[in-house]
C-alpha positions as CSV (number, residue, x, y, z in Angstrom):
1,X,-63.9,73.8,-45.9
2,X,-61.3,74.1,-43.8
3,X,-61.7,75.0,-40.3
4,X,-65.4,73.8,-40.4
5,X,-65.1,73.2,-36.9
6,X,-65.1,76.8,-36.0
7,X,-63.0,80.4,-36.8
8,X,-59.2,80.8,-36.0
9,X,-59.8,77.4,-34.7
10,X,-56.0,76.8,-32.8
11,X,-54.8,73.7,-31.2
12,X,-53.0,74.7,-28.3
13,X,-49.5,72.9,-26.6
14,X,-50.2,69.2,-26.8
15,X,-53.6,69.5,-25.8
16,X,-57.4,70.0,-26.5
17,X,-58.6,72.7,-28.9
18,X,-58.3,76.0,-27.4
19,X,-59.7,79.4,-28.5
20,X,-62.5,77.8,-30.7
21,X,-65.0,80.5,-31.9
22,X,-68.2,78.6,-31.4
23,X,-70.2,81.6,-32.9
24,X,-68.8,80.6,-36.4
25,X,-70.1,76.5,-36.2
26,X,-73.1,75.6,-38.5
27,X,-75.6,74.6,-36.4
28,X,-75.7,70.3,-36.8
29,X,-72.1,69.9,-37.9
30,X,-70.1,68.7,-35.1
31,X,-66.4,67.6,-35.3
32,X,-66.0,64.2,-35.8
33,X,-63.4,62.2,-37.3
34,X,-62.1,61.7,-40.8
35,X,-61.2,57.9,-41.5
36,X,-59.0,58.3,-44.5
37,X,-59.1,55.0,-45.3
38,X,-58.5,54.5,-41.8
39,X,-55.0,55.1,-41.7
40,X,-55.0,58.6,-39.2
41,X,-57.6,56.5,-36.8
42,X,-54.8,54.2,-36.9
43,X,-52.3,56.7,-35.9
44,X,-54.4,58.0,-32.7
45,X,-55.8,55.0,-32.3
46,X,-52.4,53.3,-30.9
47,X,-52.4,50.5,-33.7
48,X,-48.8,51.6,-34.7
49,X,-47.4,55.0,-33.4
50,X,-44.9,57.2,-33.8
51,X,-41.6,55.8,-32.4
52,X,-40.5,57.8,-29.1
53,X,-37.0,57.0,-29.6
54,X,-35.3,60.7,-28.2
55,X,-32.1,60.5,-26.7
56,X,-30.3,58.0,-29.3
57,X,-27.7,59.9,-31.8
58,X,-26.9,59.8,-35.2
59,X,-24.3,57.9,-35.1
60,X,-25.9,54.9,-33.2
61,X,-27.2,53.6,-36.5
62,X,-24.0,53.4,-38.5
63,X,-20.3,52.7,-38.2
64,X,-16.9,54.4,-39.5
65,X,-16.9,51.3,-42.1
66,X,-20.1,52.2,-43.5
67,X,-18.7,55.7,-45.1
68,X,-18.0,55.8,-48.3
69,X,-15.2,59.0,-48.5
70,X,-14.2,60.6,-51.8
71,X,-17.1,59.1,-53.8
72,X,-15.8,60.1,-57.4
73,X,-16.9,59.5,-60.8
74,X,-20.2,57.7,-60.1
75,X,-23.6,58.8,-61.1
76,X,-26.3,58.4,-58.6
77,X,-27.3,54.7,-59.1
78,X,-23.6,53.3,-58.6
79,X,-23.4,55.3,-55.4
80,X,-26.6,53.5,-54.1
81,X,-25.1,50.2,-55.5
82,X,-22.0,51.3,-53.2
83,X,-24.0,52.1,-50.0
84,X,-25.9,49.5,-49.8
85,X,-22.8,46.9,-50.5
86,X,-21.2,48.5,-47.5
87,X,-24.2,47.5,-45.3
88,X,-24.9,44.5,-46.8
89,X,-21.4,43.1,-46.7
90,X,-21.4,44.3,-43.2
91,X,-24.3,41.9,-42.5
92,X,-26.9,44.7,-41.8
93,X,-29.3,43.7,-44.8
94,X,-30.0,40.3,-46.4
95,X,-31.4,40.7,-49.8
96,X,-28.6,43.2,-51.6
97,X,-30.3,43.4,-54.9
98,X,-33.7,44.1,-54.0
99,X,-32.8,46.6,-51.6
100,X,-30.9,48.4,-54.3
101,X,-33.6,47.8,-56.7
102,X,-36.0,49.2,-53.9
103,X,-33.8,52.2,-53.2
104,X,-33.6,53.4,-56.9
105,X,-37.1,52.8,-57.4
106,X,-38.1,55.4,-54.8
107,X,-35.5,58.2,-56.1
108,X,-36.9,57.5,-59.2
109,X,-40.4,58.7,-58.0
110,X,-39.1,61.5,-56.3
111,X,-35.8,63.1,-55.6
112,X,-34.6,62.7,-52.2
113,X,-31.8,65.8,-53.2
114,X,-31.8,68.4,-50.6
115,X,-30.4,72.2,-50.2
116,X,-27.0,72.7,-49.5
117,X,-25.7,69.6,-51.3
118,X,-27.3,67.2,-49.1
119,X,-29.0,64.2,-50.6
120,X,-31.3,61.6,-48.2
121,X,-32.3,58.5,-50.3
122,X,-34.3,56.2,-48.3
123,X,-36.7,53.3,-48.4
124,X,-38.5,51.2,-45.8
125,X,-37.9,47.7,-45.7
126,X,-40.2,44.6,-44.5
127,X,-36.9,42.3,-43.4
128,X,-35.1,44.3,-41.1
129,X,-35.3,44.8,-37.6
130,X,-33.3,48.2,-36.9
131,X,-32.7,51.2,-39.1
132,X,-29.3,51.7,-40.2
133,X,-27.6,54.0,-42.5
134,X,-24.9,54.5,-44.9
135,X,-22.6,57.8,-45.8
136,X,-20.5,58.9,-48.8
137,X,-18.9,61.9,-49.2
138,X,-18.2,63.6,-52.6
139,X,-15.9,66.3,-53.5
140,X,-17.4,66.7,-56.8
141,X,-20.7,65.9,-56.4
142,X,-23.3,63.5,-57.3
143,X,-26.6,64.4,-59.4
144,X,-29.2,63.0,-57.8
145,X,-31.7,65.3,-59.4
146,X,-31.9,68.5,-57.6
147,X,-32.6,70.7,-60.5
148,X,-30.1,73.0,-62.3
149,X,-26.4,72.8,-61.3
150,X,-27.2,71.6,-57.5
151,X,-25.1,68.1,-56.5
152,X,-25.0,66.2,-53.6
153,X,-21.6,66.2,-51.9
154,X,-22.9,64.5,-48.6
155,X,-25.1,61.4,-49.2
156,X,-27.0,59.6,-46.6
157,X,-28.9,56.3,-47.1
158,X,-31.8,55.4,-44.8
159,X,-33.1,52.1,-43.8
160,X,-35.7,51.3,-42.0
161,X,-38.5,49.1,-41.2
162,X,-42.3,49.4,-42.4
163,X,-43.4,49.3,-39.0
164,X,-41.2,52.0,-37.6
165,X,-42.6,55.1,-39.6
166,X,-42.1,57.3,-36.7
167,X,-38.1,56.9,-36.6
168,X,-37.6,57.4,-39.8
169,X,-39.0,60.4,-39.3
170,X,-37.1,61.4,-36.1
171,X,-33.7,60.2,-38.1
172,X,-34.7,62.8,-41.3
173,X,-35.5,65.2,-39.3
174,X,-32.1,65.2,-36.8
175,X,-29.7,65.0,-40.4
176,X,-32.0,68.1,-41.3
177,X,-31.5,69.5,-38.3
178,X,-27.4,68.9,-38.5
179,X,-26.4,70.1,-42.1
180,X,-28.5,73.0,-41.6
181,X,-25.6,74.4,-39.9
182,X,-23.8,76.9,-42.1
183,X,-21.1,75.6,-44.1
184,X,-20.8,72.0,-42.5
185,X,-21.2,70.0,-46.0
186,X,-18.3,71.6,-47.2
187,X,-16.3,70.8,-43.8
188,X,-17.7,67.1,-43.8
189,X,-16.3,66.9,-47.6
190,X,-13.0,68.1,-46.9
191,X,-12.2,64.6,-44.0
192,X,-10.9,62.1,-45.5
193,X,-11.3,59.7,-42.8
194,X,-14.3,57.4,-42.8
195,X,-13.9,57.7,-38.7
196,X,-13.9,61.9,-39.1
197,X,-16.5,61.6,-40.7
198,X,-19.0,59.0,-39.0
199,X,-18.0,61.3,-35.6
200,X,-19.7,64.3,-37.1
201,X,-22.7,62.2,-36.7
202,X,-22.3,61.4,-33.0
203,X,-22.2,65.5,-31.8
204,X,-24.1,66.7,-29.5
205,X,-26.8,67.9,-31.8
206,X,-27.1,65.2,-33.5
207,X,-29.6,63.2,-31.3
208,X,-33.1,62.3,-32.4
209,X,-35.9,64.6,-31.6
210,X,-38.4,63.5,-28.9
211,X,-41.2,63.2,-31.6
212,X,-42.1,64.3,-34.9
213,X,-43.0,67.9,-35.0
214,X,-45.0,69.7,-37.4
215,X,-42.0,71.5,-38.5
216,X,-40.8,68.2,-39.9
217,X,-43.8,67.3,-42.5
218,X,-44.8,70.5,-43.0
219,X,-44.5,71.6,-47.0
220,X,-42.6,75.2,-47.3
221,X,-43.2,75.3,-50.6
222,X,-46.8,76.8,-51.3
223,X,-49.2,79.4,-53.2
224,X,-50.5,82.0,-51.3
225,X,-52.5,85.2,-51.7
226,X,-52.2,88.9,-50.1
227,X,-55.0,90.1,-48.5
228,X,-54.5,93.1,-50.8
229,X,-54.8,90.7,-54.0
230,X,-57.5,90.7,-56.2
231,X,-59.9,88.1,-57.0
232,X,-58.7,87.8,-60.3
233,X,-55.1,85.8,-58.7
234,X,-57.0,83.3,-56.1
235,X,-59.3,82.3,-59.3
236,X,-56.0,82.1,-61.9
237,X,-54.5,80.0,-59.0
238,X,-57.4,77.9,-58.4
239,X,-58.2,77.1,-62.2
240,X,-54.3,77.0,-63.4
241,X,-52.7,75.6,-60.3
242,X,-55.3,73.1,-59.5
243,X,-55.4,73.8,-55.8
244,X,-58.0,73.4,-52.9
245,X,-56.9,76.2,-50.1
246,X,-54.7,79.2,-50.8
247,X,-53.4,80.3,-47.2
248,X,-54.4,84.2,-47.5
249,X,-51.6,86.7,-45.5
250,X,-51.8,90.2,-44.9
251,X,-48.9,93.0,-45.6
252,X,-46.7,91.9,-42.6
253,X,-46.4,87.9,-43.2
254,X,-49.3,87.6,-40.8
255,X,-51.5,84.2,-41.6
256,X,-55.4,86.2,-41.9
257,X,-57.4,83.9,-43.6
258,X,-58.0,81.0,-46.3
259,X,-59.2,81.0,-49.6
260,X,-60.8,77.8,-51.1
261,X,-62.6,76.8,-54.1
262,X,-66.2,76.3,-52.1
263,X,-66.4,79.9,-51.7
264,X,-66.0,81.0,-54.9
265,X,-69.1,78.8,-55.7
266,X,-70.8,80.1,-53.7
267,X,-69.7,83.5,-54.6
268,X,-71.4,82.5,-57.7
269,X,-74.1,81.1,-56.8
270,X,-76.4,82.4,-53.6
271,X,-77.6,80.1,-50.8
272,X,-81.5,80.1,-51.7
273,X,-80.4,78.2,-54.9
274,X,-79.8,75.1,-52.8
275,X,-83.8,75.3,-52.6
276,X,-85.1,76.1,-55.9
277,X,-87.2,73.7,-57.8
278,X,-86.6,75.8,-61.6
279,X,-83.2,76.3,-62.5
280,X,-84.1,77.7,-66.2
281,X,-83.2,80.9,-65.4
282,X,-80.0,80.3,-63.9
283,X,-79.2,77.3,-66.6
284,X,-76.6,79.9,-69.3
285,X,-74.6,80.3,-65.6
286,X,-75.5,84.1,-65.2
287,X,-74.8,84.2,-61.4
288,X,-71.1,83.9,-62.6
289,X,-71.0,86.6,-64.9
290,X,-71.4,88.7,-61.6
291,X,-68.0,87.2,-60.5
292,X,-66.3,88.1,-63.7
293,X,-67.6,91.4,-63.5
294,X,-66.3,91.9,-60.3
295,X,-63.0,90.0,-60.5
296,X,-60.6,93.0,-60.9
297,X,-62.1,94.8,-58.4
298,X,-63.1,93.2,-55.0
299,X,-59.8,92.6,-52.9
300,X,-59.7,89.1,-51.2
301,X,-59.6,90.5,-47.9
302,X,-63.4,90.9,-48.7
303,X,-63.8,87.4,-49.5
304,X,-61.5,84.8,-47.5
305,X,-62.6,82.7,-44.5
306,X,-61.7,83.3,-41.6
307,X,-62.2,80.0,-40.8
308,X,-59.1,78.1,-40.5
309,X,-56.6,75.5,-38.2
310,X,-53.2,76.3,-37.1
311,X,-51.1,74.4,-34.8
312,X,-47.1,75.7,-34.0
313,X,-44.3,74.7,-35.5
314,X,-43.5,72.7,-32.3
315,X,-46.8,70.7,-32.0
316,X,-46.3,66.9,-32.1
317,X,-47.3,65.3,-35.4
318,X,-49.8,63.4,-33.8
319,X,-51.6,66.4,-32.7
320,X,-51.9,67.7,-36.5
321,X,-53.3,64.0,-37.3
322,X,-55.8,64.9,-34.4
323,X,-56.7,68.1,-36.3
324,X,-56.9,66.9,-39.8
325,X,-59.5,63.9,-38.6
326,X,-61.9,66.7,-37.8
327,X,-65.1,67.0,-40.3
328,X,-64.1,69.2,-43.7
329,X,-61.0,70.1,-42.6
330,X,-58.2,69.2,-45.4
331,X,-55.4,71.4,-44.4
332,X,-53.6,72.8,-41.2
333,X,-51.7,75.9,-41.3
334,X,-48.4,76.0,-39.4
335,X,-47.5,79.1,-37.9
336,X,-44.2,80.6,-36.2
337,X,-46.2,83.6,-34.1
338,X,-48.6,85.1,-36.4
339,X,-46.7,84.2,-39.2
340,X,-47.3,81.5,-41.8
341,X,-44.9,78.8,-41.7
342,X,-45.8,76.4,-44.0
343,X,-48.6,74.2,-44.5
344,X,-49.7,70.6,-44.1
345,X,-52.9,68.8,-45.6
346,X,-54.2,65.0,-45.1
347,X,-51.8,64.3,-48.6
348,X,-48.8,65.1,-47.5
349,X,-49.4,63.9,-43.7
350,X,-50.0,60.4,-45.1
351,X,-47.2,61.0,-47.6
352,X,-44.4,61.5,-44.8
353,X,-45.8,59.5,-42.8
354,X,-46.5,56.5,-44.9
355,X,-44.5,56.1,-48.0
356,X,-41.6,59.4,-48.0
């Protein structure tokens, strides 16, 4: 369950745990770490870290001849090919082939197609030293399998070593950052210089954050329940969706509880059966009936945990690694205020961290 570790249970600025509701902690279950296969450990543990590399700009790890302007006529494979030749005939990659065959196998896994026209195709490398990256530009746009009629009219191609996890994460998250500004893929489109184009990437706001921020792996996309909902949609999401926690708000936006698949169990089913020797008269699942009476009618405000972690949108990735290592607790809620801002579990923190 998630939050185990105590109610509301916060991580404040960079720091310990703050505000931790000790009244809510089963007695013999203190927090202790999660191994997951040992890979967060790793994290906190200072085997590899998080690269600290704030300060360096965009356009540090490319040059004016490795933009590709006016990209026409190419589906999304050629325009890999393309980037990739660019670097390699430049000297910044050895094996051409493999690279390419690298970087098409992990678009093929998962689109790398952003909002807005912006496509990120990456892959991490064992036989290079630096990161590096490649731009084209595309007036019509290349499908690189957003969905629907989305293109990508800016692409940029990331490099980067298996043993720098942290800046390629710093890197995604300043080109984020950059083409979130309204309207600039369809300025950085328009130049037809490869210069005008690589300069974009050597603004001002362009330079890489100081570390990885919650913000930057957190998922936006997510279910989540009203506190006004009925019983009836948490089960429907639980059963039909296939999730673990449903992040539970109430009328203004405001993060007020969680929802998870343990406590309709034990909705079900009362404590005292944990004891009982004879389960005959439980064994046609009657206890449940109760639940389906009562589906329609009892409001999950009555039902959700209050039990729960949050951490700001600010808070250093390392910190939510910190949090997720505690006992039971799968999933960290992001918050901007008292609103819900997205949500991270231990999947998609080694995800980003590890292999996206």
């Amino acid at each position: 369950m998630v939050g185990a570790c105590g109610a509301g249970l916060t991580e404040g600025r960079y720091g310990d745990i703050v505000g931790l509701s000790l009244a809510a902690k089963p007695a013999g279950h203190e927090c202790d770490r999660r191994h997951a296969d040992g890979t967060v450990d790793r994290v906190i543990s200072g085997e590899w870290t998080l690269s600290n590399s704030s300060g360096i700009k965009l356009s540090s790890f490319f040059s004016e001849k490795h933009v590709l302007c006016g990209l026409e006529g190419v589906d999304r494979d050629e325009c890999l090919r393309r980037l990739v030749g660019v670097l390699a005939d430049d000297g910044r990659i050895a094996r051409r082939d493999d690279t390419v065959e690298a970087v098409i196998l992990r678009e093929q896994l998962l689109s790398t197609q952003l909002a807005a026209g912006l496509a990120i195709p990456h892959t991490r490398l064992e036989d290079i030293k630096d990161l590096t990256l490649a731009v084209a530009t595309s007036r019509s746009g290349i499908d690189f399998g957003g969905g629907g009629e989305s293109l990508a009219h800016i692409v940029v191609l990331i490099l980067t070593p298996v043993s720098q996890p942290g800046l390629y994460l710093q890197t995604l998250a300043a080109i984020a950052n950059l083409f979130s500004k309204k309207d600039l893929v369809e300025r950085v489109v328009k130049l037809s210089k490869p210069k005008e184009v690589w300069e974009v990437f050597g603004r001002g706001d362009t330079t890489l954050p100081e570390y990885v921020t919650a913000h930057d792996i957190m998922s936006t996309t997510y279910e989540s329940l009203k506190t006004t909902d009925y019983l009836e949609k948490a089960i429907d999401l639980f059963t039909y969706h296939h999730l673990l926690d449903i992040p539970v708000v109430d009328e203004d936006g405001d993060l007020a509880g969680l929802m998870n698949e343990e406590q309709l169990l034990k909705l079900a089913l009362p404590e005292y059966i944990l004891w009982l020797e004879d389960l005959s008269p439980i064994l046609q699942f009657e206890p449940f009936v109760e639940v389906l009476k009562n589906e329609k009618t009892l409001r999950v405000a009555e039902v959700m945990s209050t039990e729960y972690a949050t951490v700001p949108q600010d808070a250093p990735a390392i910190q939510v690694a910190r949090v997720l290592m505690r006992r039971e607790i799968r999933a960290v809620m992001v918050t901007g205020g008292k609103k819900l801002a997205g949500v991270i579990t231990l999947s998609d923190f080694l995800t980003k961290v590890l292999r996206k």
